[in-house]
C-alpha positions in Angstrom: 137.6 173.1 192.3 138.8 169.7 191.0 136.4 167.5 189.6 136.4 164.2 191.4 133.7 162.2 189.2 133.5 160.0 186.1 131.5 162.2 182.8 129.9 160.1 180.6 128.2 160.8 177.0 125.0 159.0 177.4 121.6 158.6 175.6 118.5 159.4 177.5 114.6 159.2 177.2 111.9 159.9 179.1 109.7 156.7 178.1 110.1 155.3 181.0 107.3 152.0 180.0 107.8 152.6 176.0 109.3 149.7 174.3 110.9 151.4 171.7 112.1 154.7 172.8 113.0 157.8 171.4 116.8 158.3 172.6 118.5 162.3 172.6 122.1 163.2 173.2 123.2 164.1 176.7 125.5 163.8 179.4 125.7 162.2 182.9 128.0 162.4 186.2 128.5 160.1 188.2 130.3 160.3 191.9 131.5 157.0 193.7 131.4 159.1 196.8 127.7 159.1 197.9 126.9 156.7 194.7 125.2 159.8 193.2 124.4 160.4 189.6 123.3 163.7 187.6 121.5 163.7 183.9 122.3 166.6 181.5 121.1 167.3 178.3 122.7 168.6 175.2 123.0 172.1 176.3 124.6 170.7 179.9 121.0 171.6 181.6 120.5 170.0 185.0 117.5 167.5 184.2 117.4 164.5 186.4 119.8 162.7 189.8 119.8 159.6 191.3 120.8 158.1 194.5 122.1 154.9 195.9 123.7 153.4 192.9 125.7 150.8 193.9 128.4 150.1 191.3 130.2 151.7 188.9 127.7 152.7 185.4 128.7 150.0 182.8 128.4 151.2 179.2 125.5 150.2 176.6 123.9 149.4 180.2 120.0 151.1 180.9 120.1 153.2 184.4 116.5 154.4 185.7 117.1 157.8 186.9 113.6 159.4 188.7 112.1 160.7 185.2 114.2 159.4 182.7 116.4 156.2 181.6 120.0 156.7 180.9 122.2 154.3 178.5 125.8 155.1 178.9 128.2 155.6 175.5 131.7 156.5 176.3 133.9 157.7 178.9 134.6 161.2 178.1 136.3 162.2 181.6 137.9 160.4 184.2 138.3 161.1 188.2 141.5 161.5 189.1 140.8 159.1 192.2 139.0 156.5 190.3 140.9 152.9 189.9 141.7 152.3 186.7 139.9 149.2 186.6 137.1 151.1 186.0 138.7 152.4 182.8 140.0 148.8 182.1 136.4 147.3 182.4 135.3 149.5 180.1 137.3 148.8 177.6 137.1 145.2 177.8 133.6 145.5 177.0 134.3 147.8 174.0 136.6 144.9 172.8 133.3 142.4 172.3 132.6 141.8 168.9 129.0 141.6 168.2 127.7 141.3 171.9 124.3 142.7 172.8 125.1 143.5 176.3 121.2 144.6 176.8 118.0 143.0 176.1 116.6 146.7 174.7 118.6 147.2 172.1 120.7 145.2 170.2 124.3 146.5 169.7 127.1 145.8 167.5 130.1 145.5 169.1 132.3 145.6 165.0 135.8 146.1 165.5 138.4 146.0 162.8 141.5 144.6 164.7 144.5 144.3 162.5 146.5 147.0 160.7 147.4 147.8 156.9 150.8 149.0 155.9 148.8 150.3 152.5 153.1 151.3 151.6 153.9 147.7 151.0 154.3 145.6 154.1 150.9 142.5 152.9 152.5 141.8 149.9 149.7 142.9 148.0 147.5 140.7 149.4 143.6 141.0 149.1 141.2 139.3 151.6 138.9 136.3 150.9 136.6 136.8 153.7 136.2 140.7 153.0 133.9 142.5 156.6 130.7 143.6 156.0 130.4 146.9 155.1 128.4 147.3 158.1 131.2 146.9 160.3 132.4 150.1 159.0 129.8 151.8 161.5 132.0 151.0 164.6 135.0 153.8 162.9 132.0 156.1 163.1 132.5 156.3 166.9 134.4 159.4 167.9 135.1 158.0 171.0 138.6 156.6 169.8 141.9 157.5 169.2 141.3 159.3 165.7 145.1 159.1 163.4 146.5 161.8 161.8 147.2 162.6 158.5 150.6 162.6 158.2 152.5 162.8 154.3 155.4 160.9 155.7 153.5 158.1 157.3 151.3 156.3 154.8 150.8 153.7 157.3 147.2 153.5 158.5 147.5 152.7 162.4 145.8 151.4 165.3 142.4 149.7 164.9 141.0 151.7 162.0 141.4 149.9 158.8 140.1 147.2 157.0 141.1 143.3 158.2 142.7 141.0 155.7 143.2 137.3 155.6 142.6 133.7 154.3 144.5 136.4 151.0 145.5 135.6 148.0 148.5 137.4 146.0 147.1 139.4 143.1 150.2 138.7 140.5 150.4 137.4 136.8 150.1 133.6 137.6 146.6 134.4 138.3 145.8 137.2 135.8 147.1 134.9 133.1 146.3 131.8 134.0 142.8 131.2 135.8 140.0 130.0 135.0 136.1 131.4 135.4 135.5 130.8 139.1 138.8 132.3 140.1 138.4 135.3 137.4 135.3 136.2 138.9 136.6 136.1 142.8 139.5 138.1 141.8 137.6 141.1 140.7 134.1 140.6 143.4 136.8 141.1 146.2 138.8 143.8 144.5 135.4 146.0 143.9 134.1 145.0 147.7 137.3 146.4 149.6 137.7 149.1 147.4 133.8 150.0 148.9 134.8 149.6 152.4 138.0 151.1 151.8 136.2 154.4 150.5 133.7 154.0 153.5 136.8 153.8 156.0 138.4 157.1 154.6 135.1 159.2 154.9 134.6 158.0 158.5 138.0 158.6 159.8 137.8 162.1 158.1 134.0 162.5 160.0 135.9 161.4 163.6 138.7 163.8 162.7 136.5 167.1 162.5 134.5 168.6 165.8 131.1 168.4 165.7 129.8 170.9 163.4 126.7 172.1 161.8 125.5 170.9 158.2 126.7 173.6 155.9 130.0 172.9 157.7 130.5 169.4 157.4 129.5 170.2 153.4 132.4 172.5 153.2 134.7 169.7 154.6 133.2 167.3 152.0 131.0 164.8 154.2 126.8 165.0 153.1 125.9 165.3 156.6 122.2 165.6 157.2 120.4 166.7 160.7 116.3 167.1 162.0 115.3 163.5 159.7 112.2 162.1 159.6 112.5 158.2 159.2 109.5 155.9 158.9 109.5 152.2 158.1 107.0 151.3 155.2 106.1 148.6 152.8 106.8 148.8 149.0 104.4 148.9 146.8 106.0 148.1 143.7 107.0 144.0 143.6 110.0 144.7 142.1 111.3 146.2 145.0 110.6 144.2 147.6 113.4 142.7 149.0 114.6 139.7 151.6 114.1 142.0 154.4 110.5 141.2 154.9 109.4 143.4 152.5 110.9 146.2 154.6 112.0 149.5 153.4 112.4 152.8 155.1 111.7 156.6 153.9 114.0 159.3 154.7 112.3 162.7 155.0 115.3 165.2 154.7 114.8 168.6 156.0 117.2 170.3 154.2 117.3 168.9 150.2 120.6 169.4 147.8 120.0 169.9 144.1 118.3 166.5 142.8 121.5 166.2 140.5 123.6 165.5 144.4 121.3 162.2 144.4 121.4 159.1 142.6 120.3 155.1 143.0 122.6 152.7 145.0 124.0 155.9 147.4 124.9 154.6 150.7 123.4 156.4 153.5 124.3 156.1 156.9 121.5 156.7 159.4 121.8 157.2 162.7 119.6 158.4 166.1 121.9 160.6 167.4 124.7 163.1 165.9 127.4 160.6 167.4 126.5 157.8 164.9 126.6 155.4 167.8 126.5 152.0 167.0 123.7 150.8 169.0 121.5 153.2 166.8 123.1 153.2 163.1 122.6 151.4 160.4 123.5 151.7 156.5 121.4 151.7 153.9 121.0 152.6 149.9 118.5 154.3 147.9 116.1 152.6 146.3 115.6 155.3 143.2 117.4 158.1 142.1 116.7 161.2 144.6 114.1 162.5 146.5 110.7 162.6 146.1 108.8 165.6 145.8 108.4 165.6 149.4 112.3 165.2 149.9 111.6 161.5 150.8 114.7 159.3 150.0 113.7 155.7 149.9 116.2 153.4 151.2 116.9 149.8 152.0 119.3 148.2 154.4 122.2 146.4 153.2 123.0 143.7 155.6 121.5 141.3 157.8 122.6 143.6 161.0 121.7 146.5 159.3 118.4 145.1 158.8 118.1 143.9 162.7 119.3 147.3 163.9 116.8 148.9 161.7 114.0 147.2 162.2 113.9 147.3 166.5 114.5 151.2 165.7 111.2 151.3 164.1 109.4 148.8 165.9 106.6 151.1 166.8 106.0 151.6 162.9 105.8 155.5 164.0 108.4 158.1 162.5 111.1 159.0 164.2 111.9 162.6 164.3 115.4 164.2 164.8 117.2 161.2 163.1 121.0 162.5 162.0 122.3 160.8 158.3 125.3 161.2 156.2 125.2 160.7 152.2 128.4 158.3 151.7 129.3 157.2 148.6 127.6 156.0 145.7 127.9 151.8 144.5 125.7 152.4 141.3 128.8 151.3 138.9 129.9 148.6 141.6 126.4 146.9 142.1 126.2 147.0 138.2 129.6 145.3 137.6 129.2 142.8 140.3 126.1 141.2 138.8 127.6 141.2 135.7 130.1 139.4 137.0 127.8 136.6 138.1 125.6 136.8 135.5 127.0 137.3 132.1 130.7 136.4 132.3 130.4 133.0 130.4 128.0 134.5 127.7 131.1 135.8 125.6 132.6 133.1 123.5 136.0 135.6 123.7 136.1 134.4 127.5 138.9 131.6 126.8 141.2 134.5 125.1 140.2 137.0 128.0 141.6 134.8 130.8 144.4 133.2 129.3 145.1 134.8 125.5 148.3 133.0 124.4 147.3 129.6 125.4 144.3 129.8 123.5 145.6 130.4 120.4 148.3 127.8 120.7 145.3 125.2 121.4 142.4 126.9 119.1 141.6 123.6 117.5 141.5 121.4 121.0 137.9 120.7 122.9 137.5 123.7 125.3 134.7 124.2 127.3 133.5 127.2 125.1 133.3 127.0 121.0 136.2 128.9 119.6 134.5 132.1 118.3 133.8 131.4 114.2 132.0 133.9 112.4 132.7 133.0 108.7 129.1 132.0 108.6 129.0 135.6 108.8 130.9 136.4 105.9 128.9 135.7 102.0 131.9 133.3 101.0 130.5 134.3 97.8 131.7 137.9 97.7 134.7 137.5 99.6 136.6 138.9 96.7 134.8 141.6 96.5 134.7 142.4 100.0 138.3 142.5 99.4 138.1 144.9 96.8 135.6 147.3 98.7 138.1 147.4 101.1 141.1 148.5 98.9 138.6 151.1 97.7 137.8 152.7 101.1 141.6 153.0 101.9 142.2 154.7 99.3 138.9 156.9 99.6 139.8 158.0 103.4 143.5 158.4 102.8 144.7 155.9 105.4 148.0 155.7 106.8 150.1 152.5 107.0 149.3 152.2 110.8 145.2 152.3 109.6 145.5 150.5 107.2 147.0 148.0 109.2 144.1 147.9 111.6 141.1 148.1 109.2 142.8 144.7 107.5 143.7 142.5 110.8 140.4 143.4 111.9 138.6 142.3 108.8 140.6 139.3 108.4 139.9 138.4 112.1 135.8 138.2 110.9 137.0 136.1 107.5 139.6 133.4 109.4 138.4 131.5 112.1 141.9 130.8 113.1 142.9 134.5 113.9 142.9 136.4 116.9 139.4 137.5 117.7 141.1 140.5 119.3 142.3 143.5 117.9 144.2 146.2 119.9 144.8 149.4 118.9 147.4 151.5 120.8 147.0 155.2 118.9 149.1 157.9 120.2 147.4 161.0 120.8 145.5 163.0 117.7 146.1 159.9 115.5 142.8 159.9 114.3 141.5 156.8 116.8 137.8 157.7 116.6 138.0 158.7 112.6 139.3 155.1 112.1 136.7 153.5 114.5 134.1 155.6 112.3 135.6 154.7 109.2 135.3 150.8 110.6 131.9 150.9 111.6 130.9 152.5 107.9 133.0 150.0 106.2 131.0 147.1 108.0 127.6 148.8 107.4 128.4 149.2 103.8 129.1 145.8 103.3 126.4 144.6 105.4 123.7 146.4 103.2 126.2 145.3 99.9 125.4 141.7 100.5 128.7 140.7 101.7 127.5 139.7 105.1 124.7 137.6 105.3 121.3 139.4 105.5 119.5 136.6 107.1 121.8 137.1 110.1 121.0 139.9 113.0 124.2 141.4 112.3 124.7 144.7 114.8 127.6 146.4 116.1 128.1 148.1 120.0 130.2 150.9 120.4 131.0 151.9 123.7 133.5 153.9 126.1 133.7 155.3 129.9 132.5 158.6 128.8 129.2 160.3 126.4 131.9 162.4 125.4 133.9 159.4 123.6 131.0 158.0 122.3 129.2 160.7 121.1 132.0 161.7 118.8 132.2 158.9 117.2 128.3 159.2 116.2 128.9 162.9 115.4 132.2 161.6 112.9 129.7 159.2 111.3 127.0 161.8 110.9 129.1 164.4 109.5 131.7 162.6 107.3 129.5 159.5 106.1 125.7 161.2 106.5 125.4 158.1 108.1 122.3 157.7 111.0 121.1 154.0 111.0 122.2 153.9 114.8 120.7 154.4 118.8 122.0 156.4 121.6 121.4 154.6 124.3 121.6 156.6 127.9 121.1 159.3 130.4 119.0 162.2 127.5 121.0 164.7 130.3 124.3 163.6 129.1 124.1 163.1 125.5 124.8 165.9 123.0 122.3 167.7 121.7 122.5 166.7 118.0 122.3 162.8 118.9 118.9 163.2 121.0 116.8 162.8 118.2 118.9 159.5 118.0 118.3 158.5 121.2 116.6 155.4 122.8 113.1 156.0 124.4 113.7 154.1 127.7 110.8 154.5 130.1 107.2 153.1 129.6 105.3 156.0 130.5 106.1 160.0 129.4 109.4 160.2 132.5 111.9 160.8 129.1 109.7 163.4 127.7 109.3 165.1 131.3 113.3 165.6 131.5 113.7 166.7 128.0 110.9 169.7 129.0 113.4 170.1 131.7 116.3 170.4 129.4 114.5 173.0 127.5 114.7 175.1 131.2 118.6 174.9 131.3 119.5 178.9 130.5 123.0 178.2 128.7 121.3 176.1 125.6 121.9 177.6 121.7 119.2 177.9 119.5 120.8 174.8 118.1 120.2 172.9 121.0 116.7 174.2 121.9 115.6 173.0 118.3 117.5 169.4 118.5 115.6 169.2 122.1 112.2 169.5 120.5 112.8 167.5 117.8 113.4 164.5 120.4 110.0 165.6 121.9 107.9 165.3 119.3 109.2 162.0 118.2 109.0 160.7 121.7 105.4 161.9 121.8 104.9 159.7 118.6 106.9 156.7 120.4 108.8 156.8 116.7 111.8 155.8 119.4 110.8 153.0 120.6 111.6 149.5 118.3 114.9 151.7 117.2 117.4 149.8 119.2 116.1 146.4 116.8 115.9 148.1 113.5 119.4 150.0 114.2 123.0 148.4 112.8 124.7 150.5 115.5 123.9 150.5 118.9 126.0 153.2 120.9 126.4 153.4 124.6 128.7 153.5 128.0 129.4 150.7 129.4 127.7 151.4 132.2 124.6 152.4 130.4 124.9 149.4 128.7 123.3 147.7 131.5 120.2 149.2 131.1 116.9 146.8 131.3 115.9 147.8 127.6 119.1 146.5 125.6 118.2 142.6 127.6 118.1 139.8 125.2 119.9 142.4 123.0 122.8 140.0 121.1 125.6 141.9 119.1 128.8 140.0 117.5 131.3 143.2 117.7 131.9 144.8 120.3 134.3 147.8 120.0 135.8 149.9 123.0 137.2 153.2 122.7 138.9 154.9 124.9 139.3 150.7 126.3 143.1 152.0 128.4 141.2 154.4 130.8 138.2 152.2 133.0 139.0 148.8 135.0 138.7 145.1 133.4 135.2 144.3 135.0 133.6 147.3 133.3 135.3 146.9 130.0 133.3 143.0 130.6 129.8 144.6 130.9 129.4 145.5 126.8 132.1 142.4 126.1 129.7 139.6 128.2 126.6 141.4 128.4 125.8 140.8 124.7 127.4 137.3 123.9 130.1 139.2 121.6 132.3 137.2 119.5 134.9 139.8 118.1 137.0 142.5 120.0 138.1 145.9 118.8 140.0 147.5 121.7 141.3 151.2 121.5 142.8 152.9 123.6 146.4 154.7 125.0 147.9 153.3 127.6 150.1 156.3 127.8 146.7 158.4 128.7 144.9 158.4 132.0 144.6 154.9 133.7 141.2 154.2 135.7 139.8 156.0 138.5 140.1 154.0 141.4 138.2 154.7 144.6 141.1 153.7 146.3 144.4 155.9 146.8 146.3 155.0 143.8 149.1 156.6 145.8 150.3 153.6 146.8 151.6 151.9 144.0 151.5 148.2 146.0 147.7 148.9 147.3 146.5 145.5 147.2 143.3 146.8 145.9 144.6 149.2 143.3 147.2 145.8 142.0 144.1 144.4 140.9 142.0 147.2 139.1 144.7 149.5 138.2 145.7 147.4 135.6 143.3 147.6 132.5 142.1 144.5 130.1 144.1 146.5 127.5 147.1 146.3 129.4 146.8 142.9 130.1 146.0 141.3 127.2 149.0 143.7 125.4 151.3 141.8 128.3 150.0 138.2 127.4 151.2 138.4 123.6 147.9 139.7 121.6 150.3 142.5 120.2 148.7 146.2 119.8 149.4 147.9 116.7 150.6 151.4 117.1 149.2 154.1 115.4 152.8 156.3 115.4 151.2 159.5 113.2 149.4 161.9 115.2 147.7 165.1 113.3 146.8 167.4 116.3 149.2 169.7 117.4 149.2 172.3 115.1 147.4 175.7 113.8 144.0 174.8 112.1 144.2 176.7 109.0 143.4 180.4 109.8 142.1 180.4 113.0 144.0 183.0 114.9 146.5 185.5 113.7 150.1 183.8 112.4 151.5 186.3 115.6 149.7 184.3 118.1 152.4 181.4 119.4 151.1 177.8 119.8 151.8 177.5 123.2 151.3 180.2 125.9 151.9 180.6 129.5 150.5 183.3 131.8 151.1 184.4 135.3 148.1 186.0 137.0 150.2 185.7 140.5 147.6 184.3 142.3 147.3 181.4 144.8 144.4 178.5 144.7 142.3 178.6 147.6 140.4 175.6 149.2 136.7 175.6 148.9 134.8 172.7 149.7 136.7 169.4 148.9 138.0 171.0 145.7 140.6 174.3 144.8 139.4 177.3 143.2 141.4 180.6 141.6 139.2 183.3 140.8 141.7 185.3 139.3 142.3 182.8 136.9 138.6 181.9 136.1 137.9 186.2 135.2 141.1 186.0 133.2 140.1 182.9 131.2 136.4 184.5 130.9 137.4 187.7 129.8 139.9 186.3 127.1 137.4 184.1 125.7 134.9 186.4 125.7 137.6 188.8 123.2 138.3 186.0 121.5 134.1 185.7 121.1 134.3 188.8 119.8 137.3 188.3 117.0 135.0 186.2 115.8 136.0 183.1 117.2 133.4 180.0 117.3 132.5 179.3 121.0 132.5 175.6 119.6 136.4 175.6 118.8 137.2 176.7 122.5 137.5 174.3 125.8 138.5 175.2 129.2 139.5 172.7 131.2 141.1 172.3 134.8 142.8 170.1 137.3 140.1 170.7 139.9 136.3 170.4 139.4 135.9 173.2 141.9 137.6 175.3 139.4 135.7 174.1 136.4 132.7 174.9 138.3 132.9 178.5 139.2 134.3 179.4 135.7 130.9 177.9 134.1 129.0 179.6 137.0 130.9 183.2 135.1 129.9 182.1 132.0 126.4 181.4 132.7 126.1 185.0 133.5 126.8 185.9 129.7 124.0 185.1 127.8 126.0 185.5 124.3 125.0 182.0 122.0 128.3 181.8 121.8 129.8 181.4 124.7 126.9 178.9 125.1 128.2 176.8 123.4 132.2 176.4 125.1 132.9 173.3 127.0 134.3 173.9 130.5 134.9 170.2 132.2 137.8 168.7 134.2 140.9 167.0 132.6 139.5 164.1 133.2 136.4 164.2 131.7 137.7 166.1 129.0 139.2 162.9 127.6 138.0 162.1 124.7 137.0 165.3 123.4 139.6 168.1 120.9 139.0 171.7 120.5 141.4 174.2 118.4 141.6 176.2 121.3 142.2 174.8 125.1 142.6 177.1 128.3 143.8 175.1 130.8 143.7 176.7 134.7 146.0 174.6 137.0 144.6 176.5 139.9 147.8 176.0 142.1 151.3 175.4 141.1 152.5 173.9 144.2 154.0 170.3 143.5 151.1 167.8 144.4 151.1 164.4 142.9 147.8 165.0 141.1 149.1 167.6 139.0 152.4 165.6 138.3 150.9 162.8 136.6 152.8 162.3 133.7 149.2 160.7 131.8 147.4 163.4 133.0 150.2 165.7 131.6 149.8 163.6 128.1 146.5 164.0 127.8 146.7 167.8 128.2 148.8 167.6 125.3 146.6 165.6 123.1 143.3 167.9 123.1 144.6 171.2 121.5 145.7 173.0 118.3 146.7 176.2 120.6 147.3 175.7 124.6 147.3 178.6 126.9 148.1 177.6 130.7 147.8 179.8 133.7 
């Protein structure tokens, strides 16, 4: 029998009187013949009818059925017989931005109009009025047309992408020659619509799946969370409290991921019904760092609507069961960057050379707005000659190339001479001994600082930092090792520093929280006997808070740049910054260390040639106007505006390492294990290639090979995963102590020995990238590739 009515997806409640209701999922009928409506529930379970209604149900408009009250969502089936007027009305009223069309609940009408031809058609244009990222919520309505992904179309179509205009053009005139105001625009925009454009992708990819259960939507990639418990609260700590009327909200989750899934500043979006309909979503971000032990996330909403929505949800200031949430992305690093940006980006009397390098040489001498960075007060014009001679002496020691030498001298020269560059770029090829030299730079500076060559009086410090802890912890571990030298901090996350720095490291929190996740470092079932004793040598000088004053009393401060934010290095001051690894993370977070501590001489290494930044955005598109603005590094830039790199041409790498194998076994091998990458999750796995790579190592374990000298590494983090997840099974100190990570994260780090899974051989534009190819190449004496 042909169905002659109009369905509906509708919310319903049974609070007939209640102010604030408690809305579920459901369905509704409704026949313009007899003006008749039936209520369903979830299931499609007869629950309710009414009679007599004289006009066609409007949508987002409250209907009193007998026992319950019906709001209307979406259209999900039409009657053949029914004008399309109906249809059209509809949609007119879906086309209302911002319109409340009922006094009960206020709803956002957010629609993102224009289109994006991400290929190339905006001439890289980036918007000056970027959407709130609230606005986002309307793509989480699966009621529209959702697009496909198509390789051949890279155009992102209909109504589903982000709106930009009042744009500027991202191109050299303004990278070169700007001044602060426009500097700091620039990169605020580029870091906001590379958030929204993240948050677009993960809801058009939630609107293209069915509606599943959790563990299903977690295999597809989206943190999708179901039965909720959300309750509106105050804060009790000040610092919290926030312009929402001291407002925040807990989510109870029912089902809680591993507390390493979590982290501050994730964006979660919260919703009363699975549909994530806008009249009862809102997005929020977490106020600490995970659950508490009552799998409580504490969140905070983000915008002004979000804060409106949020609040008439929990008017009744009772919790709210069966609330549905998805775990979006995280904005730790953006939120970081951002109030750097506003805060610190005039502190650094390097600024002038930053925005606009070759015209500030050429007018050094002329009245600028900032002093011209001098630090020959720095320098014991007494000893100069003798500096001079200490330096001659430590070439020599060390062995340095020319290309060293060459960049141990300009540098030094640029802390003697007021009138040369403050920056120094280093561009070393791979294995050319970038981190030795930064090592041997660092020692150089501390030796002469304790000589008497620079002046004592002054605080003089120096801050190394890179994107990774690998990168910076090897530097520390070259300077322990080579110079037995220690007079330096560690400053960051005690979970991702190596074990022999901990002892090193800086003891952040007030109360006994760092001594609480050492003890749970000591749980971890893969650590060495090494490890365990480094571990408990932190503890006990943690319980003796012999940690404490170190980052003042230290010459070397060492951290990420994003750890460099943290609250116990404010009102920290340090005249050199160096960067290593400077080629690999965007220009704002290379500013964070540069800014944040008023620095007044540059040391930037890196390889261009290497990995570029990760950017949240599809760095596909070569003309993405948000990747045109952050794909390009400060190392880049500066290279392109005249402050010339010098080249480090002689790398040392790729070769046998004395003895280590037999003289039989060939540099390079390749093996087949004719199997095909699977997907799993949002990642690839091979698990014929993981046992092969275990097995082998585990021979090679047992030829007396050091589980230090060996790496596996892969193209997919899924991969990566289950191989450590085979190791951890062996509980053999030496396989303890090999270093499975992505290719990615790898950088940074050597080993003599490097098994690299590819996982699937099938051309894909992530495994032909010719820097990710180059860094393969740089981490190894022997390379074997399945």
């Amino acid at each position: 029998m042909e169905f002659n009515g109009i369905k509906y997806e509708i919310l319903y409640s049974n609070q007939l009187t209640k102010k604030n209701k408690t809305w579920k999922d459901g369905y509704m009928t409704y026949f313009q013949k007899g003006n008749r409506a039936y209520l369903y529930d979830e299931n499609n379970k007869k629950i309710d009818s009414l009679y007599g209604i004289r006009s066609n149900p409007e949508l987002d408009e409250e209907i009193k059925f007998d026992k319950h009250v019906v709001l209307p969502q979406t259209i999900i089936q039409d009657a053949p017989n029914i004008n399309n007027s109906i249809k059209q009305n509809n949609e007119t009223n879906n086309k209302k931005d911002s319109e409340i069309s009922s006094k009960k609940i206020p709803i956002l009408r957010k629609t993102i109009s224009k289109r994006i031809n991400i290929n190339n058609n905006n001439n890289n244009k980036m918007s000056s009025k970027t959407r709130s990222i609230s606005q986002l919520l309307s793509l989480f309505n699966p009621s529209k047309t959702v697009p496909q992904d198509n390789e051949n179309n890279n155009e992102i179509k209909e109504s589903e992408s982000i709106e930009f205009q009042d744009s500027i053009d991202i191109d050299d005139d303004i990278l070169f020659n700007t001044n602060v105001s426009e500097y700091q625009l620039l990169f605020r925009k580029a870091i906001i619509e590379s958030i929204q454009i993240e948050l677009t992708k993960l809801s058009m990819k939630y609107r293209s799946l069915p509606f599943l259960n959790e563990p299903s939507y977690r295999s597809n990639g989206i943190n999708y969370y179901s039965e909720c418990i959300l309750t509106r609260f105050q804060p009790v700590f000040l610092k919290y409290k926030k312009k929402n009327n001291n407002c925040n909200y807990l989510l109870t989750l029912a089902r809680k991921e591993k507390s390493s899934s979590y982290s501050k500043d994730d964006i979660w979006v919260i919703s009363l019904n699975k549909n994530f309909e806008k009249n009862t979503t809102f997005l929020a971000k977490s106020v600490f760092y995970g659950p508490n032990g009552n799998s409580a996330v504490e969140v905070e909403p983000i915008s002004k609507d979000d804060i409106e929505i949020s609040k008439y949800l929990t008017n009744s200031k009772k919790p709210i069961f069966n609330v549905f949430a998805i775990r979006a992305i995280n904005i730790n690093t953006e939120e970081i960057i951002l109030s750097n940006l506003k805060s610190n980006i005039t502190k650094s009397s390097v600024l002038p050379y930053l925005l606009n390098y070759s015209n500030t040489m050429r007018k050094k001498n002329d009245k600028t707005r900032f002093n011209s960075p001098h630090m020959a007060s720095l320098i014991n014009e007494k000893k100069i000659s003798e500096l001079d001679e200490f330096l001659d002496d430590i070439i020599i020691q060390y062995k340095l190339n020319e290309d060293q030498e060459a960049v141990l001298r300009t540098f030094i020269e640029s802390l003697k001479i007021p009138s040369k560059s403050p920056i120094t770029l280093v561009h070393g090829v791979f294995g050319a001994g970038k981190s030795l030299l930064i090592s041997i730079i660092i020692f150089f500076l501390y030796r002469s600082y304790i000589s008497g060559f620079i002046n004592p009086k002054i605080n003089f410090k120096i801050l190394v930092s890179s994107m990774t802890n690998v990168a910076v912890d090897r530097i520390l571990l070259y300077l322990m090792e080579k110079f037995d030298f220690k007079n330096f901090v560690r400053v960051g996350s005690l979970k991702k520093i190596a074990k022999p720095l901990l002892p090193y490291a800086a003891q952040i929190s007030k109360g006994n929280e760092d001594i609480d996740e050492l003890n749970s470092l000591l749980k971890c079932d893969d650590l060495s006997p090494k490890e365990i004793k480094y571990i408990q040598e932190t503890i006990k000088k943690f319980k003796k808070n012999e940690n404490r004053n170190n980052i003042k009393h230290s010459f070397l401060i060492a951290t990420t740049c994003i750890a460099s934010s943290f609250e116990i290095l404010d009102h920290t001051k340090v005249p050199i910054v160096i960067l290593d690894e400077c080629s690999q993370f965007i220009e704002p977070l290379s500013l964070l260390p540069i800014c944040r501590f008023q620095s007044e001489k540059l040391l930037l290494v890196g390889d261009p040639k290497q990995l570029s930044p990760t950017i949240t955005t599809n760095s596909a598109y070569e003309k993405d106007p948000v990747n045109k603005g952050l794909d390009r590094t400060l190392f880049e830039r500066l290279a392109l505006s005249q402050c010339t790199p010098i080249l480090l041409r002689t790398q040392y790498r790729v070769k046998i390492k004395g003895e280590l194998l037999s003289d039989k076994f060939p540099i390079l091998c390749f093996v087949d294990v004719n199997s095909v990458g699977k997907s799993q999750f949002s990642s690839f796995v091979n698990k014929l290639e993981a046992d092969f790579i275990v097995k082998s190592i585990e021979k090679l374990v047992e030829f007396g090979v050091n589980g230090e000298d060996i790496g596996v590494i892969s193209l997919y983090k899924g991969q990566a995963d289950l191989i450590k997840s085979r190791f951890a099974a062996n509980p053999a100190d030496q396989i303890k102590t090999i270093q499975v990570s992505t290719v990615d994260a790898f950088q940074g780090a050597e080993k003599s020995i490097i098994f690299l899974s590819i996982v699937k051989s099938n051309s894909s534009e992530f495994i032909d990238s010719d820097r990710r190819v180059n860094l393969i190449y740089s981490i190894y004496y022997l390379l074997i590739l399945l």
